[in-house]
N, C-alpha and C positions, 0 to 999 in steps of 0.2 A: 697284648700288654695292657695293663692300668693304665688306667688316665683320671685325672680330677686333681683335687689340691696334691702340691708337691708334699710327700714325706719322703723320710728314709728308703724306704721300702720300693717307692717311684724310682728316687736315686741309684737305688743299685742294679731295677729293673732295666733303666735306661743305660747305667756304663755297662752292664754285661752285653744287652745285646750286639749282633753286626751292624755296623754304621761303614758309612763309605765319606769323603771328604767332597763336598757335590759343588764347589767351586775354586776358583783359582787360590794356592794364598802367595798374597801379594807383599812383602815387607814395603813399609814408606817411614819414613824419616818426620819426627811431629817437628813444632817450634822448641822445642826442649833437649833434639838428637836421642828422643827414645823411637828405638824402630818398633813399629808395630804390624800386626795383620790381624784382619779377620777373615772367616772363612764360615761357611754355612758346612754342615753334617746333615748328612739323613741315615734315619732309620731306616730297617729291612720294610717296616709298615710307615714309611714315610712320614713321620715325624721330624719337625726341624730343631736340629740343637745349634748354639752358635761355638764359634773355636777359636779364641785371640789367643794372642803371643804377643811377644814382646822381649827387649836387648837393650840393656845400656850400658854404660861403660861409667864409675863413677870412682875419685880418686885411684884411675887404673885399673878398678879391677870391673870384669865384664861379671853383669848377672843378667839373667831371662828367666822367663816363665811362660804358662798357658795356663788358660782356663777352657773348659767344657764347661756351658750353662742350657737349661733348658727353660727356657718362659722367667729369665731374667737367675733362676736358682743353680745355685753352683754342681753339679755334679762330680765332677773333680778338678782342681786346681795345681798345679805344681809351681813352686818359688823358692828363691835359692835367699828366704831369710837365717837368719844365724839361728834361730828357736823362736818355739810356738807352746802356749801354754792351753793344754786341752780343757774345757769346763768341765769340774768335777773330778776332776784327776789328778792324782800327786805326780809332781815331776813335769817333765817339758821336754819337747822334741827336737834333738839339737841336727843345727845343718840344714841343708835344702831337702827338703819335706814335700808329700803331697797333702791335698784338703777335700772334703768330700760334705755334702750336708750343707749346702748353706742358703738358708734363704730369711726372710725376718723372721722365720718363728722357731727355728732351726741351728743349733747352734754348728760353726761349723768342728771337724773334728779331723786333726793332722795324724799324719802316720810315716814311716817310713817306707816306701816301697821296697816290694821284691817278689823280682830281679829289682837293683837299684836303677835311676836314670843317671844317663851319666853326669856327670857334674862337670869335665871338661872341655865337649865340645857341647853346643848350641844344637845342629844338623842332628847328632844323635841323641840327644834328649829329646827332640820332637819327636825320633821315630820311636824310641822309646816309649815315649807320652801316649800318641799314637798305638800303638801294638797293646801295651796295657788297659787302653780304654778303648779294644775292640774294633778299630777304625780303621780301614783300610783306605789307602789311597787310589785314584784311578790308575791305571796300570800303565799309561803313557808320562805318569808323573816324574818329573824332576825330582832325584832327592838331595842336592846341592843346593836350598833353595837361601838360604843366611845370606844375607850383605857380608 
């Protein structure tokens, strides 16, 4: 695989390949009531990516996310904002979106998956998230794992 400054090019090298999830993820509760987790990733050539999530509940309605980053640069992202407006492009991405591209020199750039994630439960947008960016979990894994 590449290695050296993050581009594009890195980015797509690194979501396609096999990744395995190489620690616990742990949801915890911040001072704010947003749950969060990180979790470390590795590569088949043991490269470390990092993996957060996150849940909150705001005027009633629940929203989460994850990100996949490598060396701090976004690889892909998914968030359940209302729309996203791409640099350089007419028009905007309406609904919970994924993002891929991001680092400071890098703009980042939203899309719609598909298959879509799902937008109802939490549990299955991870595995979702998960399956689309290559990532397998260890195979004694919890998949129940939401507060």
């Amino acid at each position: 695989m590449a290695s050296g400054e993050f581009s594009p090019e890195l980015c797509e090298q690194l979501f396609a390949i096999p990744k395995t999830v190489a620690s616990r993820i742990n949801w915890k509760t911040d001072s704010y009531g947003i749950v969060k987790f990180q979790a470390q990733v590795l590569t088949v050539d043991r490269k470390g990516l990092d993996l957060v999530g996150y849940w909150y509940r705001k005027a009633g309605i629940a929203k989460w996310g994850f990100h996949l980053s490598y060396n701090g640069c976004c690889v892909r992202s998914y968030d359940m904002s209302r729309r996203h407006k791409n640099p350089g492009i007419k028009g905007r991405i309406k609904g919970p979106h994924k993002h891929k591209f991001m680092s400071s020199k890098i703009d980042r750039f939203a899309y719609k998956p598909d298959p879509p994630i799902s937008e109802d439960d939490p549990n299955q947008s991870l595995m979702d998230f998960l399956e689309e960016a290559n990532i397998a979990l260890p195979t004694n894994y919890q998949h129940f794992m939401f507060p």
